[in-house]
C-alpha positions as CSV (number, residue, x, y, z in Angstrom):
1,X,82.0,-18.1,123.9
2,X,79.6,-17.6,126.7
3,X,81.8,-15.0,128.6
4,X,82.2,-13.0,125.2
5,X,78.4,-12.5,125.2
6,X,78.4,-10.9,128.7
7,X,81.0,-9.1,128.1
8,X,79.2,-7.8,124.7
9,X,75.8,-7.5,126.8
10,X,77.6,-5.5,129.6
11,X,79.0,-3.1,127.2
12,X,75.9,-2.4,125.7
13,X,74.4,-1.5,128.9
14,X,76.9,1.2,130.1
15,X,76.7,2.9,126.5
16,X,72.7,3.2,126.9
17,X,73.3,4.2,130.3
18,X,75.7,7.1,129.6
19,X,74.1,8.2,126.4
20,X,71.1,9.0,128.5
21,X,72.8,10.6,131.3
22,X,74.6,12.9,128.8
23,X,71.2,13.5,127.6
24,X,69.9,14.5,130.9
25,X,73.0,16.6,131.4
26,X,72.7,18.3,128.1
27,X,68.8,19.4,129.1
28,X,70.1,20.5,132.3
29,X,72.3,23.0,130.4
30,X,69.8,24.5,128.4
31,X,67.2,24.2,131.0
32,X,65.5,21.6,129.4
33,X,64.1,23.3,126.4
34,X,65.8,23.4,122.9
35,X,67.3,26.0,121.4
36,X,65.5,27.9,118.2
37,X,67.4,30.3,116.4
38,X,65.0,32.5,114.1
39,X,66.5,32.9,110.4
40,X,69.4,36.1,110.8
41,X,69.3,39.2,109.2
42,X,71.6,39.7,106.1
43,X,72.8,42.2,103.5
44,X,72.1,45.3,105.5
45,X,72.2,48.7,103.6
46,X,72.0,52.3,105.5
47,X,71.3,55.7,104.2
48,X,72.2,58.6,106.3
49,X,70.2,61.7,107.3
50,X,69.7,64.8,109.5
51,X,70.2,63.3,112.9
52,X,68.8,59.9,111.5
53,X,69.8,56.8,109.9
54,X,67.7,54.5,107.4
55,X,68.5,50.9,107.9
56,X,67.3,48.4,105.1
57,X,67.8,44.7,104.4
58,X,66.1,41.9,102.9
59,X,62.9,39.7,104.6
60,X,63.9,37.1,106.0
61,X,61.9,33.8,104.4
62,X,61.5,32.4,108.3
63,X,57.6,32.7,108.4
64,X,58.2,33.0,112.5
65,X,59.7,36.2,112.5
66,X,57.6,38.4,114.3
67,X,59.7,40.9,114.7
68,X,62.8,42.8,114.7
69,X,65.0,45.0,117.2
70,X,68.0,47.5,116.6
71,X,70.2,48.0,119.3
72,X,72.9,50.9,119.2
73,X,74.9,52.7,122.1
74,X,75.9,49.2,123.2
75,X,72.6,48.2,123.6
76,X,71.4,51.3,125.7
77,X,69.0,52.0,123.1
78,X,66.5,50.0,120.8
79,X,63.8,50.5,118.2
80,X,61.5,47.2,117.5
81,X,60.5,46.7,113.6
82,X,57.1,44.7,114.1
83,X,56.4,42.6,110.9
84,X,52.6,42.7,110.8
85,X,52.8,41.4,106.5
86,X,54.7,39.7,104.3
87,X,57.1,41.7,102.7
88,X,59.9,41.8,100.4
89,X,61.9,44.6,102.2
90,X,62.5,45.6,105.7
91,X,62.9,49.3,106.0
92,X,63.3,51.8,109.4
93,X,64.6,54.7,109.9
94,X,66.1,55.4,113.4
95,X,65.7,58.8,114.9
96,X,67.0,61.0,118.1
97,X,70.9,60.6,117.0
98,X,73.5,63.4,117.2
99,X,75.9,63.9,114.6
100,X,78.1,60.9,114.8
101,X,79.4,57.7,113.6
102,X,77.6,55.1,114.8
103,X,77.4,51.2,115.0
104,X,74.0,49.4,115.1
105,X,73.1,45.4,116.1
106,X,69.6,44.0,114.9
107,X,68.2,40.8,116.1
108,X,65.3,38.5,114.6
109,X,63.0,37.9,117.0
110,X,59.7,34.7,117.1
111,X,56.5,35.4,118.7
112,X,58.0,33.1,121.4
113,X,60.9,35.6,122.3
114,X,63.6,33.2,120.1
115,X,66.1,35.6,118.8
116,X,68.5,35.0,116.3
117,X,72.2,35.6,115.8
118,X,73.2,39.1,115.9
119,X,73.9,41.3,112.6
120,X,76.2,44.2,113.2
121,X,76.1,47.8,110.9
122,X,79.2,49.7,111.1
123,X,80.3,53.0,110.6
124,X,76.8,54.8,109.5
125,X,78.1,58.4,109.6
126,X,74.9,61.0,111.1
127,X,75.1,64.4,110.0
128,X,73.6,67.6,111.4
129,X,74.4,71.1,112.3
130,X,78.3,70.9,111.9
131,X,78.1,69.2,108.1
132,X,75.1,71.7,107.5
133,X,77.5,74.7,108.4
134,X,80.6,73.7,106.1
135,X,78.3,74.1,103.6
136,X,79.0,77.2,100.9
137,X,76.5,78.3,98.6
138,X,77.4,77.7,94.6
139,X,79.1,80.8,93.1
140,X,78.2,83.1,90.4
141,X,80.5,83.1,87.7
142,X,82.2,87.1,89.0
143,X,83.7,87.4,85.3
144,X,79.9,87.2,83.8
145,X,77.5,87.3,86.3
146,X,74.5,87.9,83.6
147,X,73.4,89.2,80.3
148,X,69.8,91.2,80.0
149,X,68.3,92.2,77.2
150,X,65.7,94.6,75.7
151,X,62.6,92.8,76.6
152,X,64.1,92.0,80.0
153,X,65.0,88.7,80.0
154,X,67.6,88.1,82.3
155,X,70.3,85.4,82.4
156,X,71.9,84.2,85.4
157,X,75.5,82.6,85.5
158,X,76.8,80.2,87.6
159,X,79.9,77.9,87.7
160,X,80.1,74.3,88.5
161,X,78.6,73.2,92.1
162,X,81.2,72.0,94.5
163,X,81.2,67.9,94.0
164,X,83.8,67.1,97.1
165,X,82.2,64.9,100.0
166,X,79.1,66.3,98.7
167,X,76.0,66.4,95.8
168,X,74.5,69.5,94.9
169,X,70.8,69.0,94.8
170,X,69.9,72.6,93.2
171,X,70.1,75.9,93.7
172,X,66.7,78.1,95.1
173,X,67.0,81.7,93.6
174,X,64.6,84.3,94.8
175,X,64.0,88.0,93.1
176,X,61.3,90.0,92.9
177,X,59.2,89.8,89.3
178,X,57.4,92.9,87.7
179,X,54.3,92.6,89.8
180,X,56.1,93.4,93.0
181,X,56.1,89.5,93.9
182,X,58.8,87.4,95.8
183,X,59.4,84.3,93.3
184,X,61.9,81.6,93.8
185,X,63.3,79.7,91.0
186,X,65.6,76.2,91.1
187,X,68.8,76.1,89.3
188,X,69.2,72.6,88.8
189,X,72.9,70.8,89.7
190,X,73.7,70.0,86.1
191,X,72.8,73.5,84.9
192,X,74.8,76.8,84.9
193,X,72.8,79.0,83.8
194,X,68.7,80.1,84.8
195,X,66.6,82.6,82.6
196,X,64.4,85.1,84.3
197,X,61.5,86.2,82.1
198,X,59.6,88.6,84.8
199,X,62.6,90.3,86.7
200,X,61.5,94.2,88.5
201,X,64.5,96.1,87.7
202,X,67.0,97.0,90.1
203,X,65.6,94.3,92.7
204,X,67.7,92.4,94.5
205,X,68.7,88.8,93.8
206,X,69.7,86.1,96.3
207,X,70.1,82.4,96.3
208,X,70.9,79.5,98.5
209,X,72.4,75.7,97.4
210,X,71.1,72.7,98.9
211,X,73.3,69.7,99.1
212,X,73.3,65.4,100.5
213,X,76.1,64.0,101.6
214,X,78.2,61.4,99.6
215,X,75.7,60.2,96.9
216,X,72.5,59.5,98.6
217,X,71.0,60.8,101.5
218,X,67.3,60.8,103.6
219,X,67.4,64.6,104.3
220,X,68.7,67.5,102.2
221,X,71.0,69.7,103.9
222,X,70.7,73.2,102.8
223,X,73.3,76.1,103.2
224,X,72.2,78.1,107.0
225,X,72.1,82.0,104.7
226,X,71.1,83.1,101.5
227,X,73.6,85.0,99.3
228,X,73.6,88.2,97.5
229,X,73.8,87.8,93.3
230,X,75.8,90.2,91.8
231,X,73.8,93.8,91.2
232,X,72.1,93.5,88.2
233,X,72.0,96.4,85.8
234,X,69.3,97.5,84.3
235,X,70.6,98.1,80.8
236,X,70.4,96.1,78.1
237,X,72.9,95.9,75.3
238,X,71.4,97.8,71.8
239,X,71.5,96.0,68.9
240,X,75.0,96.7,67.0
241,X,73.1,95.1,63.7
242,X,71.3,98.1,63.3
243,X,74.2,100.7,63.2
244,X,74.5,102.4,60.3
245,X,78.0,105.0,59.2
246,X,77.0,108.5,57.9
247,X,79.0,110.6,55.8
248,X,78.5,114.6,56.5
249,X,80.7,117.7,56.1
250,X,83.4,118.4,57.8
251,X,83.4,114.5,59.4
252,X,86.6,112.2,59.2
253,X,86.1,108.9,57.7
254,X,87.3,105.5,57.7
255,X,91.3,105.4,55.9
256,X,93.9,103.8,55.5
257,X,92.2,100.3,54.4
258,X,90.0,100.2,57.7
259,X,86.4,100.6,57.9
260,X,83.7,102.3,59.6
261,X,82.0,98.8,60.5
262,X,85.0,97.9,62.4
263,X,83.6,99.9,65.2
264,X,80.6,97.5,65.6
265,X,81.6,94.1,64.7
266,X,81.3,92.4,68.4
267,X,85.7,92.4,68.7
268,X,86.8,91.9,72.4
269,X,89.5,93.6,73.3
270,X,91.9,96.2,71.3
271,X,92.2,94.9,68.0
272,X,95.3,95.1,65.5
273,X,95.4,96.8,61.9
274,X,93.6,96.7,59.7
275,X,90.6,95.5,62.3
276,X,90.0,99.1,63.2
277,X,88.6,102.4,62.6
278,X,91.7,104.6,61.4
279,X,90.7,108.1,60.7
280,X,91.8,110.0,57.4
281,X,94.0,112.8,58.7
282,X,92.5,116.0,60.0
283,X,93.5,118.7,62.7
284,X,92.0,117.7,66.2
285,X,89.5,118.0,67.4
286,X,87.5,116.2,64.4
287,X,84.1,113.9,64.7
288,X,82.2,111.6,63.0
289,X,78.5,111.2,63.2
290,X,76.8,107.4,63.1
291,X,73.2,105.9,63.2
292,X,71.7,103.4,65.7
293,X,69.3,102.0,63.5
294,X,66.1,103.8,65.9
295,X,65.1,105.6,68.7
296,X,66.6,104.7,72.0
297,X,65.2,106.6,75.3
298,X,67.1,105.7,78.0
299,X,70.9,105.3,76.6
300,X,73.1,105.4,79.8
301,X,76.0,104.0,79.1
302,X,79.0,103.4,76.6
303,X,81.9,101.6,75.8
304,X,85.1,102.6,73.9
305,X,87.8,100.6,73.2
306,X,90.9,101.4,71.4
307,X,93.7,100.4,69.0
308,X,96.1,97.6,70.2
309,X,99.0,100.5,70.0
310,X,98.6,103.9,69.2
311,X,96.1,107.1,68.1
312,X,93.9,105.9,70.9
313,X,91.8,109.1,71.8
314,X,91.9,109.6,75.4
315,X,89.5,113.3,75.4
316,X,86.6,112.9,73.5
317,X,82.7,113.6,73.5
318,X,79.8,112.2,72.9
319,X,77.0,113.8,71.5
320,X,73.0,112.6,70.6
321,X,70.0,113.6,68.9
322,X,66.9,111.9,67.6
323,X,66.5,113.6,64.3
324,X,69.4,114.5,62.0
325,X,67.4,116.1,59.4
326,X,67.1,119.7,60.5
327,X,70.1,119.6,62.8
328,X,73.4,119.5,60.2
329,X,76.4,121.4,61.5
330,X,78.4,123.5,58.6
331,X,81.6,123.9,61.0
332,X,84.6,121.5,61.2
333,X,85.5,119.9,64.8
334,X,88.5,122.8,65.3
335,X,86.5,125.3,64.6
336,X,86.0,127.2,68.2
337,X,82.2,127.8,67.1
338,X,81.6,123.9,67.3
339,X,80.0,123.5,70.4
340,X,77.8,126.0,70.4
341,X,76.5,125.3,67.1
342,X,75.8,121.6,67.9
343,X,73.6,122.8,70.6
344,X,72.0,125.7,68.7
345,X,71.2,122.3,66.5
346,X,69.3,120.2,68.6
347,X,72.7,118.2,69.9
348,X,73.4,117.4,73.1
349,X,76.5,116.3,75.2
350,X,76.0,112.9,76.7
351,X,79.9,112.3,78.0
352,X,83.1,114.9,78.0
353,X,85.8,112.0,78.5
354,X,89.1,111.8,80.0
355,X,91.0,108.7,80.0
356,X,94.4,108.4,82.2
357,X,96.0,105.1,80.5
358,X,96.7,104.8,77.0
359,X,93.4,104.6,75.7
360,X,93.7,101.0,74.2
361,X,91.5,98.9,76.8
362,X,87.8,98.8,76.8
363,X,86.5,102.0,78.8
364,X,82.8,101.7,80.6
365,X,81.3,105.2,80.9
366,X,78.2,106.7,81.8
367,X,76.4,109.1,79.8
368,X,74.3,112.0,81.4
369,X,70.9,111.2,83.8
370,X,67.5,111.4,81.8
371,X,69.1,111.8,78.2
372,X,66.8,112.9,75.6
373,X,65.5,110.7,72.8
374,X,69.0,109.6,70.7
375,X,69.2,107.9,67.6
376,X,72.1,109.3,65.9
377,X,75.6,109.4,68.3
378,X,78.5,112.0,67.3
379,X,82.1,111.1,68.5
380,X,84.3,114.5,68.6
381,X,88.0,113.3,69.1
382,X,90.1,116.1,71.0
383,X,93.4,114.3,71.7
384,X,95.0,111.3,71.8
385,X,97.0,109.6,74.5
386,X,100.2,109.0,71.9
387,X,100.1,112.7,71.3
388,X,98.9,112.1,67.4
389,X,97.2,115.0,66.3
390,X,95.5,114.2,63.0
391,X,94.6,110.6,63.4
392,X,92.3,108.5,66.0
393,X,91.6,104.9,65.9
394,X,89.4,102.6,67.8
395,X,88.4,99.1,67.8
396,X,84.8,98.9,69.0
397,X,81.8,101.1,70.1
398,X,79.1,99.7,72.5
399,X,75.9,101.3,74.1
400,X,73.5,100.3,76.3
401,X,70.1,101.6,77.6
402,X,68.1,101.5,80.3
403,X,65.2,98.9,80.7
């Protein structure tokens, strides 16, 4: 019994003395001071920019942070975050980068230089001149670039911002308004359309998109050049509400189950029977004579569109005058003495038309420079592109005139 309590008693004694020289040894290895690893940073977010990065993550609840550092280009450069308050968010934006992807490490630091484990960012994608080049400002829709009408309101057109890789932001359109000014105007990214109220006729228009990358973004990028809106111009549609048929001597008239409003109710394109205006039959040339409703003193341009097949005049006039009441005709459209009566009458010739296809599409014209006053507009018919010589037929009349 006695030697099993030395040997117990020696056995103690060599654990007590190892435990402390592993002790000893394990002081050595850190230098004798313990090891304090501040609370890590967690949960890091980034938001590109131009040349820049935003890097955000949540406070850490370690009162002895004192500090933070970001490290990037392997650790050849650093930006310190000093923490001066308590605060629920750690933001910083890192500047000075070039247009790459890059990786970042940030370290929690303790007022005695303690630094925690390292937190590692990845792929946070810089933009600058490159992205901002591949940029193309938003198009105007080409098919219906804008309407204007009488009081000179004008409406712009646009089609649907490019959404791949990138968000629109808005698009900065800049014209000239009716005191001679420069004004620019945003068209938002969920709008197609922008309404200019004070437009100087025959100004120019231009515009240039702004965009981010992805979904969110520090900087907006915006498109290096301005481009040039479609020329706006400066007539206005005239009301076709107003338009009034006349019935006067020698005039053809609306047969054959049509009807002189046919030529005025808004139809697009050539339009079948009975959605015309078929002429009775009369020797060409022959006219009619109709009423816009007022006084227009600018009309400049017109529109004719004819029948989806046949008796589509392709020579015809256009005549005007303001007041019809002393100026009636007596001879029929054949008659060789026509013309020269309709001007000994007040008349005169706005258009002497010649079409070269078969008269049925829509057919944009001008009419003469610095017309007179015109409320009443006569149509002489003096042949038609199917060779028909007693009828003419057309689908729709339009006018314009000038702001």
């Amino acid at each position: 019994m006695k030697n099993i309590k030395f040997i117990v008693l020696g056995l103690l004694t060599i654990a007590i003395y190892s435990c402390k020289k592993s002790e000893t040894k394990f002081r050595d290895f850190f230098d004798g001071h313990e090891i304090v690893y501040p609370g890590a940073v967690s949960d890091v977010s980034f938001t590109s920019g131009h040349l820049r990065a935003e890097l955000k993550w949540p406070s850490s609840p370690d009162p002895s942070i004192t500090k933070y550092v970001v490290y990037w280009n392997n650790k050849a450069d650093s930006q310190v975050v000093n923490i001066t308050e308590k605060q629920d968010t750690i933001k910083t934006i890192v500047s000075g980068l070039q247009e790459y992807v890059y990786s970042f490490t940030i370290y929690a630091f303790d007022k005695d230089g303690n630094k925690s484990i390292p937190k590692e960012v990845n792929n946070v994608k810089v933009y600058g001149d490159l992205f901002t080049k591949s940029l193309s400002n938003r198009n105007y829709d080409v098919t219906n670039p804008y309407s204007i009408d009488k009081n000179g309101v004008l409406t712009l057109y646009f089609i649907s911002p490019d959404t791949i890789n990138v968000t629109n932001v808005g698009t900065t359109v800049r014209y000239t308004n009716q005191q001679g000014n420069i004004v620019e105007k945003n068209l938002p990214a969920g709008s197609n359309t922008l309404v200019i109220t004070d437009y100087k006729a025959e100004t120019a228009i231009n515009y240039r998109s702004s965009y981010i990358p992805g979904r969110q973004s520090i900087d907006t990028f915006f498109v290096p050049e301005y481009s040039s809106f479609a020329q706006i111009d400066p007539y206005y549609a005239i009301d076709k509400s107003l338009f009034r048929s006349m019935s006067l001597p020698n005039e053809v008239y609306a047969d054959f189950g049509t009807s002189f409003e046919k030529l005025w109710d808004g139809s697009i394109g050539p339009q079948s029977y009975p959605n015309i205006f078929h002429t009775n039959s009369v020797d060409m040339p022959h006219f009619f004579t109709f009423d816009l409703g007022q006084v227009y003193n600018g009309l400049g341009k017109m529109e004719e569109t004819g029948r989806d097949c046949c008796h589509n005049p392709d020579q015809f006039e256009v005549w005007g005058i303001a007041d019809i009441n002393s100026s009636h005709t007596s001879l029929p459209g054949n008659n060789a003495g026509w013309k020269d009566e309709m001007i000994a009458n007040g008349w005169t010739l706005l258009a002497d038309i010649t079409r070269n296809d078969d008269g049925s599409a829509p057919y944009k014209f001008n009419l003469i420079s610095n017309p007179p006053p015109v409320r009443y507009i006569r149509i002489r018919v003096k042949h038609t592109a199917n060779g028909n010589t007693v009828n003419s037929n057309i689908s729709e009349l339009t006018l314009w005139n000038k702001l």
